[in-house]
C-alpha positions in Angstrom: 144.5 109.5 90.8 142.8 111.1 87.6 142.4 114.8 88.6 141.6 116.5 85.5 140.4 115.6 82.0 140.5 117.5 79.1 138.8 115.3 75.7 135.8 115.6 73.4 132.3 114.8 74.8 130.9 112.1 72.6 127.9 111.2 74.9 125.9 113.6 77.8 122.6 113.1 79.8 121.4 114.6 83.0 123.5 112.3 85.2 126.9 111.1 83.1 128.8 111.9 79.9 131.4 110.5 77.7 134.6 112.2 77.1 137.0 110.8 74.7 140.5 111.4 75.9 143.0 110.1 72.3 141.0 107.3 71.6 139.8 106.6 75.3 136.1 106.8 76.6 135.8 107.8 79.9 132.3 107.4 81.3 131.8 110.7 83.8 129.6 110.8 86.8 128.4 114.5 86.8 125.6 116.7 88.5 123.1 118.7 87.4 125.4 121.7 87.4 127.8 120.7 85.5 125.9 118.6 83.0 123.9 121.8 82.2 127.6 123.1 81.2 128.8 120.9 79.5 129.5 121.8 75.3 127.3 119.8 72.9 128.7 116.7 71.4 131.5 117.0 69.4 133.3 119.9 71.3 136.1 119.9 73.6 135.5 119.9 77.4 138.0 120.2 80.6 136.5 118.9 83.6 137.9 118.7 87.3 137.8 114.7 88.3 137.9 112.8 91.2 138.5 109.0 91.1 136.4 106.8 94.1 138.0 103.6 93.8 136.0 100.7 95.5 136.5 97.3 95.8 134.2 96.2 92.6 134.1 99.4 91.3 135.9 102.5 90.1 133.7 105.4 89.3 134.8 108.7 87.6 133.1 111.8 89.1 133.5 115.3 86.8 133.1 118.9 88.0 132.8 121.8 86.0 135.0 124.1 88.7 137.4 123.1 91.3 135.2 124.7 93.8 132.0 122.1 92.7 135.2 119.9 93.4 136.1 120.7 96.5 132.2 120.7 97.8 131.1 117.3 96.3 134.5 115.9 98.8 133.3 117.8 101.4 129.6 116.1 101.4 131.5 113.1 100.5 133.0 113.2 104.2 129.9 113.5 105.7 128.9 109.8 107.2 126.4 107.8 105.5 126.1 110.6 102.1 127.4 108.4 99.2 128.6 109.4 95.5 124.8 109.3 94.7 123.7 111.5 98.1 126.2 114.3 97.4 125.5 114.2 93.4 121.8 114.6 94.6 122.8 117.6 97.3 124.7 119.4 94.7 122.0 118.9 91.8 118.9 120.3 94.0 120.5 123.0 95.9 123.5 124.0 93.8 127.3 125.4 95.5 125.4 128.4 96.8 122.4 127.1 97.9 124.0 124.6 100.3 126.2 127.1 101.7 123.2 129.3 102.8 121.3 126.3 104.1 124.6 125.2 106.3 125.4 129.2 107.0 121.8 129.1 108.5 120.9 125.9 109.7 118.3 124.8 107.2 118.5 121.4 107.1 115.0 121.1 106.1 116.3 122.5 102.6 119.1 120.0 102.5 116.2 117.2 102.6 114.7 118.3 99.1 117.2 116.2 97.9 115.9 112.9 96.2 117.7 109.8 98.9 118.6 112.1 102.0 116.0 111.9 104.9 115.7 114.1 107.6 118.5 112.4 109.8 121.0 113.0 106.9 120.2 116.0 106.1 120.6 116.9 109.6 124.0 115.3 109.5 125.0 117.4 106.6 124.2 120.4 108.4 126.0 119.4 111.4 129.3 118.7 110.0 129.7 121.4 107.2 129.3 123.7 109.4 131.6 122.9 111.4 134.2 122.4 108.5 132.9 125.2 106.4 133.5 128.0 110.0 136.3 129.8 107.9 134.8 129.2 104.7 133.6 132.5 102.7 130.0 132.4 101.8 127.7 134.0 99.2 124.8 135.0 101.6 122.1 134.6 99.1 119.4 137.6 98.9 115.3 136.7 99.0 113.9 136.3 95.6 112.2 138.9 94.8 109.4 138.3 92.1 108.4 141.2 89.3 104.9 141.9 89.1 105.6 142.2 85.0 107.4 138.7 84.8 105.3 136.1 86.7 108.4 133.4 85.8 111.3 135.5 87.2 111.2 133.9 90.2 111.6 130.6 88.5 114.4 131.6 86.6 116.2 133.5 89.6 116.0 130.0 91.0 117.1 127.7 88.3 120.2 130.0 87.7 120.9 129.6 91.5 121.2 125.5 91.3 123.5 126.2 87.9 121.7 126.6 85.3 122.0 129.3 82.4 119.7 132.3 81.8 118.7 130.7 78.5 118.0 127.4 80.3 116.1 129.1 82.8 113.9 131.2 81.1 112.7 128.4 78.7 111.9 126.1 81.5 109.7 129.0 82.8 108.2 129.2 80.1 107.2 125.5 80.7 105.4 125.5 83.8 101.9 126.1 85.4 101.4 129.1 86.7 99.7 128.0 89.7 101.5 126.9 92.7 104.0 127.5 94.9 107.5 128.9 93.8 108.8 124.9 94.6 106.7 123.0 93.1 107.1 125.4 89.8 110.8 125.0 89.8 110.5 121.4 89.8 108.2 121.7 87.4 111.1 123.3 85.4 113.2 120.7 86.1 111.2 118.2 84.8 111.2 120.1 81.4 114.5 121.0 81.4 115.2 117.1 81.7 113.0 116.0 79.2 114.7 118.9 76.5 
């Protein structure tokens, strides 16, 4: 089992990087919240790892904390969520995010994910839950908008799913600003991807 890797990035997009390791690539599954982390080419990075081995197929999956770790296995357990589903999970809703959504039910935020339907999402809900009784939670407050920053919101929200301050405030800076809070932030999304 490869827990932890500590090598130089050589390669990152939004999904997967490349960490040389003395001479070794290793290609890194990652989500959103840690590829938003990770150091720029060139510059050493230590990531948590966890190795699914398949029949066909071995596929590294890096975490930028033991606790993003610890919550990707957890969705991992959950029937019918695959490395793809939980990636998705983590990368919409980020480590606190989920936790409020299981703490109160709201599955309904679970399904923003891109591949998990209502069922899943459902299923999520159900089983963390359970699992996550004794788990201590970071009861997330209601965004509060500033009348003299029409984009805080956005940012409040893109630092919630992992994303720097920096990051956030130039994706707000990329957005409409008509809509709804949601469809703005993926709106930032969209740019942060494309930076």
């Amino acid at each position: 089992m490869i827990s932890e890797i500590t090598g130089i990035v050589v390669h990152k997009d939004q999904d997967t990087c490349v960490v040389n390791v003395h001479g070794i690539g290793f290609l890194v599954e990652t989500s959103r919240i840690t590829s938003s982390q990770l150091p720029a080419c060139g510059h050493e990075v230590h990531l948590y790892t966890h190795l699914v081995v398949r029949e066909d197929n071995w596929r590294l999956v890096g975490f930028i904390s033991p606790k993003e770790r610890e919550t990707f296995l957890d969705l991992l357990s959950v029937g019918g969520l695959g490395i793809k589903g939980a990636l998705s999970v983590l990368s919409v809703l980020g480590i606190d995010g989920l936790e409020n959504a299981i703490v109160q039910g709201d599955w309904q935020r679970i399904k923003e994910a891109p591949g998990v339907g209502a069922k899943l999402a459902q299923r999520i809900q159900l089983e963390l839950s359970g699992k996550w009784q004794n788990r201590p939670v970071k009861v997330a407050t209601p965004l509060k908008p500033s009348a003299d920053e029409p984009g805080d919101e956005i940012v409040q929200g893109l630092m919630a799913l992992g994303y720097s301050r920096e990051e956030a405030q130039y994706a707000a800076q990329q957005v409409d600003s008509q809509g709804d809070v949601a469809t703005r932030i993926r709106q930032a999304l969209r740019a942060l991807d494309r930076r």
